[in-house]
C-alpha positions in Angstrom: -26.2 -35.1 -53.3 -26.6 -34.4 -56.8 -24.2 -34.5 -59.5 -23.8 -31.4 -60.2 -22.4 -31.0 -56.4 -20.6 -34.1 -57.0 -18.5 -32.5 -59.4 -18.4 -29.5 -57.5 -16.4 -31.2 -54.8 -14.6 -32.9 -57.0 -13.6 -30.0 -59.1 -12.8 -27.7 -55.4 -10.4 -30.8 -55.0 -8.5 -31.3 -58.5 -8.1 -27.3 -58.0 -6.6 -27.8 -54.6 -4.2 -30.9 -56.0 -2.8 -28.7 -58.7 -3.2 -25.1 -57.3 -5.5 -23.6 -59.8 -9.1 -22.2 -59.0 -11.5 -25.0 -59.6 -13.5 -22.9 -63.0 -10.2 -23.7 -64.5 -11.4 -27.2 -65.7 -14.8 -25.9 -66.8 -13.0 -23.2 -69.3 -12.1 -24.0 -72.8 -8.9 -22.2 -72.2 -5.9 -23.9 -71.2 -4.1 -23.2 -68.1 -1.0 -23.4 -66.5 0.2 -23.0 -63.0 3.2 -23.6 -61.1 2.7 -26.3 -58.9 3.3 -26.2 -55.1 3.1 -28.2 -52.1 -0.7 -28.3 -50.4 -1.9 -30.0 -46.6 -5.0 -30.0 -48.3 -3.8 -32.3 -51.6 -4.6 -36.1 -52.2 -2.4 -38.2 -49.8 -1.1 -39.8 -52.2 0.5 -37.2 -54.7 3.6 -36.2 -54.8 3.5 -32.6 -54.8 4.9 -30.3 -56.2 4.4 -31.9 -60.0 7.4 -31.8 -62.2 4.5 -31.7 -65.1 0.9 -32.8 -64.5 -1.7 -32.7 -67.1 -5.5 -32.6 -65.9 -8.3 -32.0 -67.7 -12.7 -32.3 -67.3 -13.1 -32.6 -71.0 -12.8 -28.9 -71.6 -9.4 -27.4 -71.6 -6.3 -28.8 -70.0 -4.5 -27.5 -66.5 -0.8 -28.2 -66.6 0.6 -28.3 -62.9 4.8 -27.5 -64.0 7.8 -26.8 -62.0 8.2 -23.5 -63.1 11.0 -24.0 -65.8 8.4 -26.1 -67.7 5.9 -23.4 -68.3 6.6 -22.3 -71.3 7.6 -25.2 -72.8 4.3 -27.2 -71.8 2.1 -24.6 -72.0 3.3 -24.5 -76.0 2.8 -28.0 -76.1 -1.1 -28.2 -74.8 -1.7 -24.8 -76.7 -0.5 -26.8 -80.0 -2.8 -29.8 -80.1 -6.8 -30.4 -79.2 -7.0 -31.4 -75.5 -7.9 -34.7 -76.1 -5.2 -35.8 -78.6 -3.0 -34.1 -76.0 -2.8 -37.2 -73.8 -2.6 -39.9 -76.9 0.0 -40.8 -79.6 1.5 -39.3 -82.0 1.5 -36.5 -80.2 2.0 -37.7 -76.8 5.5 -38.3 -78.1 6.4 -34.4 -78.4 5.5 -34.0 -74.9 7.7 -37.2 -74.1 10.8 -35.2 -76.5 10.1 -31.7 -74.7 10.7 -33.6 -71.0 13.5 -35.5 -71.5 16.1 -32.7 -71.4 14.5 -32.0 -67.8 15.1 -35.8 -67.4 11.6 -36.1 -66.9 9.4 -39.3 -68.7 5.1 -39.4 -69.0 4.5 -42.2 -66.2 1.3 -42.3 -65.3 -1.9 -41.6 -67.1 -5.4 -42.5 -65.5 -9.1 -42.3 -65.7 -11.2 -40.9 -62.7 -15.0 -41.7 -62.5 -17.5 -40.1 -60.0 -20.5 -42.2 -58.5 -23.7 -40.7 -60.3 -26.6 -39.4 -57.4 -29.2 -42.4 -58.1 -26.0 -45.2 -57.3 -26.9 -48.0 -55.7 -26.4 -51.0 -54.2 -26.2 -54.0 -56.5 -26.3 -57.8 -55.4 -23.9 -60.8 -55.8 -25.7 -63.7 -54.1 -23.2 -64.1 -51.8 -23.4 -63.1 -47.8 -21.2 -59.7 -47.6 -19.5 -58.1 -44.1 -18.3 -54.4 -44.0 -15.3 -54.5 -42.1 -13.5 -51.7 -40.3 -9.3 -50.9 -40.0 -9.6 -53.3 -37.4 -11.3 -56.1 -38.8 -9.4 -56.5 -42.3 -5.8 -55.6 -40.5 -4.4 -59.1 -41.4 -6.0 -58.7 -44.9 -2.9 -56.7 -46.4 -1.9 -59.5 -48.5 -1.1 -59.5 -52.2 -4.5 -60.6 -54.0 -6.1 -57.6 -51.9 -3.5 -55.2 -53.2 -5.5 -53.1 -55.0 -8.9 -53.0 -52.2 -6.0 -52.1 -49.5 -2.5 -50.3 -49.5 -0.1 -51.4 -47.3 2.3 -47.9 -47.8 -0.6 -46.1 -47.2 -2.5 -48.5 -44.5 -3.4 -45.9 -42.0 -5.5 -44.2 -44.7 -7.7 -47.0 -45.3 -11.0 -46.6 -43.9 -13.5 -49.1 -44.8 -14.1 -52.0 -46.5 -17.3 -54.5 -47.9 -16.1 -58.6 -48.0 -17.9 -61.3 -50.0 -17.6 -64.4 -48.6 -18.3 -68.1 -49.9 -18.8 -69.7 -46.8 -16.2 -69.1 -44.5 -13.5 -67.7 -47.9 -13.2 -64.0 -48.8 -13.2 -64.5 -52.4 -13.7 -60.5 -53.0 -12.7 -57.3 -51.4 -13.3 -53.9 -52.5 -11.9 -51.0 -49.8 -11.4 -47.2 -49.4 -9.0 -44.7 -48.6 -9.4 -41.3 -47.2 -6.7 -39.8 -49.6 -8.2 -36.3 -48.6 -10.7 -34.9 -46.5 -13.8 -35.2 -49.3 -13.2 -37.8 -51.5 -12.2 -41.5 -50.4 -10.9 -43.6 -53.4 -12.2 -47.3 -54.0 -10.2 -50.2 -54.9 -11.6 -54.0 -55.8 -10.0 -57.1 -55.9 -12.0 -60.6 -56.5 -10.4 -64.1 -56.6 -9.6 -65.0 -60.2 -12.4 -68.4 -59.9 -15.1 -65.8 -58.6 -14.4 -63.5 -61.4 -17.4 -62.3 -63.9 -19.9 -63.1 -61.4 -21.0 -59.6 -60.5 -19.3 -59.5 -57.2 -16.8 -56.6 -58.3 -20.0 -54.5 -59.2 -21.6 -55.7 -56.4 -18.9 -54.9 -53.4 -17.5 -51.7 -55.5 -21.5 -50.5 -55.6 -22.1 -51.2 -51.9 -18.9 -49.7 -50.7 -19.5 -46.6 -52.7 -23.1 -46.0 -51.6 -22.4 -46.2 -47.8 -19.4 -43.6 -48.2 -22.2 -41.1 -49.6 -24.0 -42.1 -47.0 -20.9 -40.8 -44.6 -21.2 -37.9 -46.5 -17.9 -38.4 -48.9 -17.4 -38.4 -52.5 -15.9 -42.2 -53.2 -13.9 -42.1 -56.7 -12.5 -44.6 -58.6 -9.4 -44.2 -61.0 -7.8 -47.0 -63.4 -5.5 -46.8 -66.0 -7.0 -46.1 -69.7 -6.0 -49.6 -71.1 -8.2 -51.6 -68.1 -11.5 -52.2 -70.0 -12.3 -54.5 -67.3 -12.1 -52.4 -64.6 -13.5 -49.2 -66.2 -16.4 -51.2 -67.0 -16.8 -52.5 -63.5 -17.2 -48.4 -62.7 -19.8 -48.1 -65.1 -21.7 -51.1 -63.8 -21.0 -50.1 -60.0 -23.2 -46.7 -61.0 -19.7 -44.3 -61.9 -19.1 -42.4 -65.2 -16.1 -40.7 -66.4 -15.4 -37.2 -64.9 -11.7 -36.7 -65.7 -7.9 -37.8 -67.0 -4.6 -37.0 -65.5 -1.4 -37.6 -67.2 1.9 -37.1 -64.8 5.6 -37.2 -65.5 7.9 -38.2 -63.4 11.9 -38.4 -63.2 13.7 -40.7 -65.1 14.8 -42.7 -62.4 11.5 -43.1 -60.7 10.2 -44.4 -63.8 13.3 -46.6 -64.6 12.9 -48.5 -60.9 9.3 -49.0 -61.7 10.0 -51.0 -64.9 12.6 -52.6 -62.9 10.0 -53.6 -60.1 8.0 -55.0 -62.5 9.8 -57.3 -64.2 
């Protein structure tokens, strides 16, 4: 594939997650739709959004329950697109949602695999595994390579043994029928070795070789694992900002304390 039908497939699915036509994200206008409930969607979202911000670096798309139109659509037409998802003025969205006892929860970077990726080397010997083989491997240091809500989407996976020890895992999910998202986890003593570009890199070029698109996402403040995309062969493509009730974001704080 090449990029440009990378993002194409990308784009047809961000359209389909938020229910906007996919030139949306390629026009310096912003837009807003109302968002509704899609077979089609990620897996993993929640749809419809209460508010959901998207934008390719041109202008925004704002996914809104319907009484949040107007109201978000004055927001986004008010500031640049970019300072539109950073403080200060992050903090008149988080005013404007609070009397729909809403709260900004989570806000993410998604990077696309550029067409010349390839495989990069750790040293160590490295297994694909299938469902089957890494079925006992939903364990909390490989929380992020596999998800145990979500376990029957999980697809594939590349190992990195020392010996006879996994010391790194990096896994997929087929969160919808195009795209499959990678995670990575690597032991903290086999850390800054290579093997999380190495097993991300490997995992991603066999899915294009299935014929997917693999993504990756992180949140904005991991600089270590947004440079682990751009050393696996990813680049940026997009950012997503979504609210959430109160509630849900109060017994996620909770959880994590």
């Amino acid at each position: 594939m090449t990029d440009g039908e990378i993002l194409h497939i990308a784009l047809e699915q961000s359209a389909i997650d938020c229910g906007c036509s996919a030139s949306d994200f390629l026009s310096p206008a912003n837009t807003v739709v109302v968002s509704r409930a899609d077979p089609r969607a990620r897996r993993y979202l929640e749809l419809p959004f209460d508010c959901d911000l998207t934008c390719y670096g041109n202008g925004i798309v704002a996914s809104v329950a319907g009484p949040l139109t107007e109201p978000v659509r004055g927001y986004i037409d008010r500031y640049p697109a970019e300072h539109c998802f950073e403080t200060p003025n992050l903090l008149v969205l988080a005013d404007l949602l609070a009397p729909f006892g809403l709260r900004v929860c989570f806000m993410a970077e998604y990077f696309l695999p550029r067409a010349d990726l390839r495989p990069l080397s750790c040293g160590l010997a490295t297994r694909f595994l299938t469902p089957s083989d890494f079925a006992g491997l939903y364990l909390p240091q490989w929380s992020n390579a596999l998800c145990e809500k979500r376990r029957e989407l999980d697809v594939l996976a590349v190992g990195a043994y020392d010996g006879d020890t996994l010391v790194g895992l990096a896994g997929c999910s087929a969160d919808c029928e195009g795209m499959w998202q990678i995670g990575i986890d690597v032991l903290p003593a086999y850390r800054r070795t290579g093997i999380a570009s190495a097993l991300t890199s490997m995992l991603a070029f066999r899915v294009l070789e299935l014929g997917k698109i693999p993504f990756y996402c992180c949140a904005w403040s991991n600089v270590k694992s947004a440079r682990n995309a751009i050393r696996s062969g990813f680049r940026p493509a997009w950012v997503q900002l979504t609210a959430k009730p109160e509630a849900f974001v109060r017994a996620m704080n909770e959880n994590l304390t």
